[in-house]
C-alpha positions as CSV (number, residue, x, y, z in Angstrom):
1,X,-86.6,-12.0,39.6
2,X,-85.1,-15.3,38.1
3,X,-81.4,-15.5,37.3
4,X,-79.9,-18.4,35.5
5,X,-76.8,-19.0,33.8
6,X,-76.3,-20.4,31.1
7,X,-73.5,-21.1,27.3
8,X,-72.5,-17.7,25.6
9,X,-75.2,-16.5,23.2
10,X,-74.1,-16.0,19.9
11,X,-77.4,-13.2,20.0
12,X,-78.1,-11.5,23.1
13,X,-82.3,-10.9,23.4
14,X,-84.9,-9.1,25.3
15,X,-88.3,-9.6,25.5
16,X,-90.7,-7.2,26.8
17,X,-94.4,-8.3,26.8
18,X,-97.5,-6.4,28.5
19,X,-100.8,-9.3,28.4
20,X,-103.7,-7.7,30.5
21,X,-101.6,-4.8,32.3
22,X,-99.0,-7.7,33.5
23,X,-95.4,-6.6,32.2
24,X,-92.6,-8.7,31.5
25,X,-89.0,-8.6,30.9
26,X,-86.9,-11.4,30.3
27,X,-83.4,-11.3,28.5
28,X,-80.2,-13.5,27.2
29,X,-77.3,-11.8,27.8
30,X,-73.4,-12.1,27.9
31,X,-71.2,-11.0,30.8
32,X,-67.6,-9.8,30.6
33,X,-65.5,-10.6,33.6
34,X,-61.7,-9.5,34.2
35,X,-59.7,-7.6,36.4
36,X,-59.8,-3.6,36.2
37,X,-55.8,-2.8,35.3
38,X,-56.0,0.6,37.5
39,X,-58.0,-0.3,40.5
40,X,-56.8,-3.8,40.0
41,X,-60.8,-4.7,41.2
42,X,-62.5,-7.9,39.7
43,X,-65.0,-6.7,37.3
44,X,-68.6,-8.3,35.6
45,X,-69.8,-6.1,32.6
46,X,-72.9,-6.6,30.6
47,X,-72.0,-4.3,27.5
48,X,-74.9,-4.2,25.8
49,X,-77.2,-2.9,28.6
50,X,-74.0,-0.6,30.0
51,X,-74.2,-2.6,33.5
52,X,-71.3,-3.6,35.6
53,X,-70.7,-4.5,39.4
54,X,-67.0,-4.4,40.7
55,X,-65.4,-6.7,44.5
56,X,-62.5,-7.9,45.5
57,X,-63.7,-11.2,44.3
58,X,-65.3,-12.2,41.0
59,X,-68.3,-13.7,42.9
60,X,-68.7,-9.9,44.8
61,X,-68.7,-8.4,41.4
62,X,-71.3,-10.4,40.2
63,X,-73.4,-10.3,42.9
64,X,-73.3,-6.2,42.2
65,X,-74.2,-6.8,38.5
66,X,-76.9,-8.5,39.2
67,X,-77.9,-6.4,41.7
68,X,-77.7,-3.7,39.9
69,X,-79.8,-5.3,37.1
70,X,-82.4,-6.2,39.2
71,X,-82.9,-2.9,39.8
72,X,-82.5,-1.5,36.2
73,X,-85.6,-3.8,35.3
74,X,-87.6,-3.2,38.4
75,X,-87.2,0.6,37.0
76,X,-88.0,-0.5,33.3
77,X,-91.4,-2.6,34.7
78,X,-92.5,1.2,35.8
79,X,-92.3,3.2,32.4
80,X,-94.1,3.4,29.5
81,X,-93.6,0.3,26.6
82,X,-92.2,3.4,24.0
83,X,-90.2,4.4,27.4
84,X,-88.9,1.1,27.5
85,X,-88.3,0.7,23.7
86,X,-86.7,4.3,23.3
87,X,-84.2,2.9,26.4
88,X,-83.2,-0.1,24.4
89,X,-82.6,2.1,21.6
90,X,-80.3,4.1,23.6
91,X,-78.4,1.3,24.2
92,X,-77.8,-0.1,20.7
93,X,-80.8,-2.7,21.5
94,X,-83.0,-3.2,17.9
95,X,-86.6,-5.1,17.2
96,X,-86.3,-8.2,15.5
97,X,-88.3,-8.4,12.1
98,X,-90.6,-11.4,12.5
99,X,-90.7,-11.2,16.4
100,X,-91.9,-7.3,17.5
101,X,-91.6,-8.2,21.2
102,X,-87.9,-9.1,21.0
103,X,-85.3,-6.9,20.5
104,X,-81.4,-8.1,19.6
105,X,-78.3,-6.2,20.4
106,X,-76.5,-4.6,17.7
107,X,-73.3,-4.4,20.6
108,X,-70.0,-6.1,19.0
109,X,-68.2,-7.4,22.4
110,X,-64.8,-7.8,20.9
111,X,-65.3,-4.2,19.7
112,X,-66.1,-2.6,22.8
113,X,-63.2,-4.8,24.9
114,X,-60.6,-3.7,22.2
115,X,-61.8,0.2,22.7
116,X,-61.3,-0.4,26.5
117,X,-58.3,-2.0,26.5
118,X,-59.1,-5.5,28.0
119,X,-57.0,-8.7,26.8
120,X,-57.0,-10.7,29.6
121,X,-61.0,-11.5,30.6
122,X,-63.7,-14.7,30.1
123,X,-67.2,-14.4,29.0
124,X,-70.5,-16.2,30.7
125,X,-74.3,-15.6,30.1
126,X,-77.1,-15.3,31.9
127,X,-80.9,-15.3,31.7
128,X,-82.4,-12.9,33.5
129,X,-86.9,-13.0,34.0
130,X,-88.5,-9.8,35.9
């Protein structure tokens, strides 16, 4: 699995491709990091895919995020593609018109910080490749 990070996407993506019973996952998307104002923990959310990892140092929780979306994929490489696609669904996730292997999120990040409460946090991106 390839992690690299990278400027805020205005359009978070996923790909998912299957050529000759090889699967493929590769993604664009943002992360949300702040401090948790109960547990006072350092936090690294992925809204759109409902993913976060938590330490008592930013770089702990997003070691855990990615850990954790490592494994998320790993799981996603095993099911079906209308599996995989009914999972993105779930998530808010959509197919692009012209591109049918790519799917955009339909997640407002503004939205979902102002529902939870968070004022104080900064945003970075990553590219993710499973």
């Amino acid at each position: 699995m390839k992690v690299q990070r990278t400027e805020i996407f205005n359009e978070e993506t996923i790909r998912y491709t299957n050529k000759n019973g090889v699967t493929s996952i590769e993604c664009n998307v943002n992360v949300i990091n702040f401090i948790d104002p109960e547990t006072k923990y350092k936090m690294a959310y992925i809204p759109s895919l409902e993913i976060s990892g938590y330490g008592d140092t930013s770089k702990e929780a997003t070691e855990m995020v990615f850990q954790t979306l490592e494994y998320y994929f790993k799981n996603l490489l095993s099911l079906s593609k209308k599996e995989v696609e009914n999972e993105f669904v779930k998530y808010g996730w959509r197919k692009k018109q012209l591109k049918k292997k790519e799917y955009i999120s339909t997640i407002d990040i503004k939205e979902v910080l102002v529902g939870a409460g968070i004022k104080d946090y900064d945003t970075s991106s990553l590219t993710l490749a499973a």
